[in-house]
C-alpha positions in Angstrom: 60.1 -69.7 -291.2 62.2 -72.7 -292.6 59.7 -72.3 -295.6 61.6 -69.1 -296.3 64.8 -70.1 -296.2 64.1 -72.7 -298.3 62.1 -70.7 -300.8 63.7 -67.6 -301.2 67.4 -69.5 -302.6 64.7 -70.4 -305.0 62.8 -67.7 -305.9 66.0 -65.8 -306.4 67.0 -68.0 -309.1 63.9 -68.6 -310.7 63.2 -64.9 -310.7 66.7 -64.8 -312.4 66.4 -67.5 -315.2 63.0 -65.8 -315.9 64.2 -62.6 -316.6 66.8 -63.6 -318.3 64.3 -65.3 -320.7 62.4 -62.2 -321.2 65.6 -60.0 -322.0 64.4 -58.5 -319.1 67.8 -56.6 -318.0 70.8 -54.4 -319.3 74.5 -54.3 -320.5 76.0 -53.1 -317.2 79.2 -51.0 -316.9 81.3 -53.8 -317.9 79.3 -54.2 -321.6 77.8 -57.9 -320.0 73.8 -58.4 -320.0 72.6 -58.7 -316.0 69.0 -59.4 -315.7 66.9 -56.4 -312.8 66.0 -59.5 -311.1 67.1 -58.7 -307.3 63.7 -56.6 -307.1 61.5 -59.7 -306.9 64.1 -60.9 -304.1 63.3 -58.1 -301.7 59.2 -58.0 -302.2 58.9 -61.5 -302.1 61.2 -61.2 -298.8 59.2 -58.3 -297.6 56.1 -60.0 -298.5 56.4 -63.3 -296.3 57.4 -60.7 -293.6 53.9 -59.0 -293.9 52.3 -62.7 -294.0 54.4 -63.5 -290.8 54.0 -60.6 -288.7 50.9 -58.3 -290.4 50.5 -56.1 -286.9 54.2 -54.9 -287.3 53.9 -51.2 -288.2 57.2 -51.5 -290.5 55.0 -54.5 -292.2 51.5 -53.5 -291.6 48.6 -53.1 -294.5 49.3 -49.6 -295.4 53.4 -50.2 -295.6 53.0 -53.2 -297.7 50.8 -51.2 -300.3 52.9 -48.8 -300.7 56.2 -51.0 -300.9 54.3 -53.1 -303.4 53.5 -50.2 -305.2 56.9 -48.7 -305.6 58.0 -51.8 -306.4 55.5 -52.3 -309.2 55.9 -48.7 -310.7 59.7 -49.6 -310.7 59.1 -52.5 -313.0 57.1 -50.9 -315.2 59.8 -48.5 -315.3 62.3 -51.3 -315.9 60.3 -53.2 -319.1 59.3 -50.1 -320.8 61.1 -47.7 -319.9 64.0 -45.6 -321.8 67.5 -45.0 -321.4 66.6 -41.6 -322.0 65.8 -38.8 -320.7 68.0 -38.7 -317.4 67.0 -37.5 -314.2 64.0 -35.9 -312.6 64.4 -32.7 -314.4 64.8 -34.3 -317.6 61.7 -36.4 -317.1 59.3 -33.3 -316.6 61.1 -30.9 -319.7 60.6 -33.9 -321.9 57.2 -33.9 -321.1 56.5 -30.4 -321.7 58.7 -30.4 -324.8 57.9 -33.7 -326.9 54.3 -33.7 -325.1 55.2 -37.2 -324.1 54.8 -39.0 -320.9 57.9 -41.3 -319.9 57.8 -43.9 -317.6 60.2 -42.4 -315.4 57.7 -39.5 -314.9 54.5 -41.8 -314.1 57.2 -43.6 -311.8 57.7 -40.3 -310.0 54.3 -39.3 -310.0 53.0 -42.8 -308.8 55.4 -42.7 -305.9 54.1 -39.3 -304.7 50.3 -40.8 -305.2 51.0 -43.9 -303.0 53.0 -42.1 -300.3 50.0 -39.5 -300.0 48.0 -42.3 -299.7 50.6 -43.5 -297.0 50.6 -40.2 -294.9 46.6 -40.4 -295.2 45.9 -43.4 -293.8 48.5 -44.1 -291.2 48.0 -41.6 -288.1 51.1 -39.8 -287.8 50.6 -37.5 -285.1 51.3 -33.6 -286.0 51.7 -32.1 -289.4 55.2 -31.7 -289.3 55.6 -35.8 -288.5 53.3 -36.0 -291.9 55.3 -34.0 -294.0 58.7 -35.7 -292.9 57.1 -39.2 -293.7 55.9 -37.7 -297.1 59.3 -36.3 -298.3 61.1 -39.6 -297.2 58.3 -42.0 -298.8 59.3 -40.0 -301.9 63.3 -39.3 -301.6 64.5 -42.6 -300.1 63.7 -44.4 -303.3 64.5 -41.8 -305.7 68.0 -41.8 -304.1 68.5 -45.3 -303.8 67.7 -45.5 -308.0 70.0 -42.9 -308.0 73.1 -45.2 -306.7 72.1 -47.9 -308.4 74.3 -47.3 -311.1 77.2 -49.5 -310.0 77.2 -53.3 -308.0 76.1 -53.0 -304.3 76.0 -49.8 -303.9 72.9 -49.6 -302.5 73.6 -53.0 -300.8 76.3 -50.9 -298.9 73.6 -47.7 -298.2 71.1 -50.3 -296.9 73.8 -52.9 -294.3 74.8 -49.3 -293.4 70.4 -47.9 -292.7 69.9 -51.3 -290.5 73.0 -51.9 -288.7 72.2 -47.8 -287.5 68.5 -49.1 -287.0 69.6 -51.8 -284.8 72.0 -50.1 -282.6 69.3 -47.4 -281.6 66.4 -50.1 -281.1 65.7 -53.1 -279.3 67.0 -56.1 -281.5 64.3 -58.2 -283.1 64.2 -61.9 -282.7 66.5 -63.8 -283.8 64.7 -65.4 -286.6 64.7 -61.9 -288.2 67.8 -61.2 -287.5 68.8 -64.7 -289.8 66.2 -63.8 -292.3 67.5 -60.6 -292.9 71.2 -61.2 -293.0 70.2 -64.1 -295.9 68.3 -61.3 -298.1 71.2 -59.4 -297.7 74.0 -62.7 -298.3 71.9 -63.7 -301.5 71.4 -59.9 -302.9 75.4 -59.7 -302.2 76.4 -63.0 -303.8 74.2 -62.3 -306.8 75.1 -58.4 -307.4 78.7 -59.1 -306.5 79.5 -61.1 -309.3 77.1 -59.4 -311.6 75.0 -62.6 -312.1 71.5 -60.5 -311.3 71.0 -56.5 -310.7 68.6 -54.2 -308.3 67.5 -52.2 -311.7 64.6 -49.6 -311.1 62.7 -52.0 -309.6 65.0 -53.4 -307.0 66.7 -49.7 -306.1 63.1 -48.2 -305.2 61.8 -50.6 -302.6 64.7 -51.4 -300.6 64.7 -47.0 -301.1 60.4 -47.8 -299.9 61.3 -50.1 -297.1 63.8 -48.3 -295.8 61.3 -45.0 -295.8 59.1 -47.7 -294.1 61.7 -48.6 -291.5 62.7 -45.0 -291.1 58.9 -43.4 -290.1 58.5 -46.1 -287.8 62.1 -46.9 -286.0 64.3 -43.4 -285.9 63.6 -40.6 -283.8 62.5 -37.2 -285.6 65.9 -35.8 -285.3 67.3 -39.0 -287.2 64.3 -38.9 -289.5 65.5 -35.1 -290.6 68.5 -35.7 -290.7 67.9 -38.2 -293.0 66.0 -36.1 -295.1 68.9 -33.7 -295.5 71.2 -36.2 -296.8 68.4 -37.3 -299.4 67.7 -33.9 -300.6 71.2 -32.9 -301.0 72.3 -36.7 -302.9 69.1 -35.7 -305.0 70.4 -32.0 -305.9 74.0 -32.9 -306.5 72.5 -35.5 -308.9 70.7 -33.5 -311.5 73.8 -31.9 -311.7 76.6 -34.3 -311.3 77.1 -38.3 -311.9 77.6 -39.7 -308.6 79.9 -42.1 -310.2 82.1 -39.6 -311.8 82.2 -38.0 -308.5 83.5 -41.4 -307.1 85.9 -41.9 -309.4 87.8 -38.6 -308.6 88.1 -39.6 -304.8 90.8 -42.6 -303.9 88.8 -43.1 -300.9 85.6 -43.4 -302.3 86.3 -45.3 -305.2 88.2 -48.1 -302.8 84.9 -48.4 -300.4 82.9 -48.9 -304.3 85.3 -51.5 -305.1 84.5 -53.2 -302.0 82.6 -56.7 -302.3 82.5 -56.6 -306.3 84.3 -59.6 -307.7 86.0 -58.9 -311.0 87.1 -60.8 -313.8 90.1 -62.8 -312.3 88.2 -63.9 -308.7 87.3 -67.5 -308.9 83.9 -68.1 -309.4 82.8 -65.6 -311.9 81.6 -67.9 -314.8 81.9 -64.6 -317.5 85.9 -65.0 -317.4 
């Protein structure tokens, strides 16, 4: 385990230089180049997890293949991708307009693939127990992309999924309890002062893992109600920008603010 805490400072920087390197990023809100580096923080986190502790059913074979998966179809997504079209909707009328394939639509269609494959192989008791797994292998990371428009974000949706996690479960060790609380120091540090970003690739399998978690740690009541919160983000968003929403709420747009360091903090090396 002190290999990880060792490595993972690391491989967060490296990752970051890298894709850097390769352009491999966007001009955030602010108009300054952040590299979609964070992604490779949470599989290679989630991967020595699932070399650690393979009988886990949060980490076991069929989780980590579809967590890898979404993660992969979400960097493909991020390196050829377009900025446009937007959305779901926008995705599948492109296609049957320009007779094109995007990206974002083999994205979509990959997840529902590998989360099929999910519900197949992993017993899951009744139908109804299958279908809720299906629809929130598919939603959670759709919604989590969905947020990811803005820093932490979906760092604030995910401390908020675990510490609700923990409170209804018996508390893991307390070596996991310190390896998760670095993942989420160095995502914070790094997203807070815009040095490194989720992108599509990072939003999508913390959205996967948290699906994971979710299936295999949450009662069914929890689990549905879950599922109602997803479907209605993923609604409101084909028709409204979740940050213009924010913007016209004093209340949400202080809990956005929260943790992002701008221009005049100390530390940030863009001033």
């Amino acid at each position: 385990m002190i290999a990880f805490f060792l490595s993972m400072p690391i491989i967060a920087y490296l990752s970051l230089i890298s894709f850097q390197t390769m352009k491999l990023g966007v001009l955030n809100y602010e108009g300054r180049f952040v590299p979609y580096s964070l992604g490779v923080v949470i599989i290679y986190s989630y991967s020595y997890l699932f070399a650690l502790s393979p009988g886990l059913e949060s980490v076991s074979m069929a989780s980590f293949i579809f967590v890898f998966s979404i993660w992969l179809l979400g960097l493909v997504d991020d390196v050829f991708g377009k900025p446009y079209p937007k959305g779901l909707k926008g995705h599948v009328l492109y296609a049957f307009q320009k007779k094109r394939i995007t990206t974002g639509l083999v994205k979509a269609a990959g997840t529902i693939v590998v989360a099929l494959l999910f519900v197949w192989i992993t017993p899951l008791y009744t139908y109804f127990t299958t279908f809720l797994s299906l629809f929130l292998l598919i939603g959670l990371p759709h919604v989590m992309n969905l947020f990811d428009t803005r820093p932490l974000r979906v760092w604030k949706g995910a401390l908020c999924f675990v510490v609700l996690v923990l409170l209804i479960n018996p508390l893991p060790s307390f070596i996991y309890i310190v390896m998760l609380l670095s993942v989420f120091y160095v995502w914070y540090v790094l997203e807070g002062y815009r040095k490194a970003m989720l992108g599509d690739n990072g939003a999508t399998v913390v959205g996967a893992i948290l699906a994971i978690v979710a299936i295999n740690h949450l009662p069914i009541g929890l689990q549905l109600f879950v599922l109602v919160v997803v479907s209605f983000f993923i609604v409101i968003a084909e028709k409204y920008s979740f940050s213009r929403i924010i913007e016209h709420s004093s209340l949400l747009r202080m809990i956005d603010q929260i943790g992002i360091m701008n221009k005049h903090q100390k530390g940030d090396s863009h001033n």
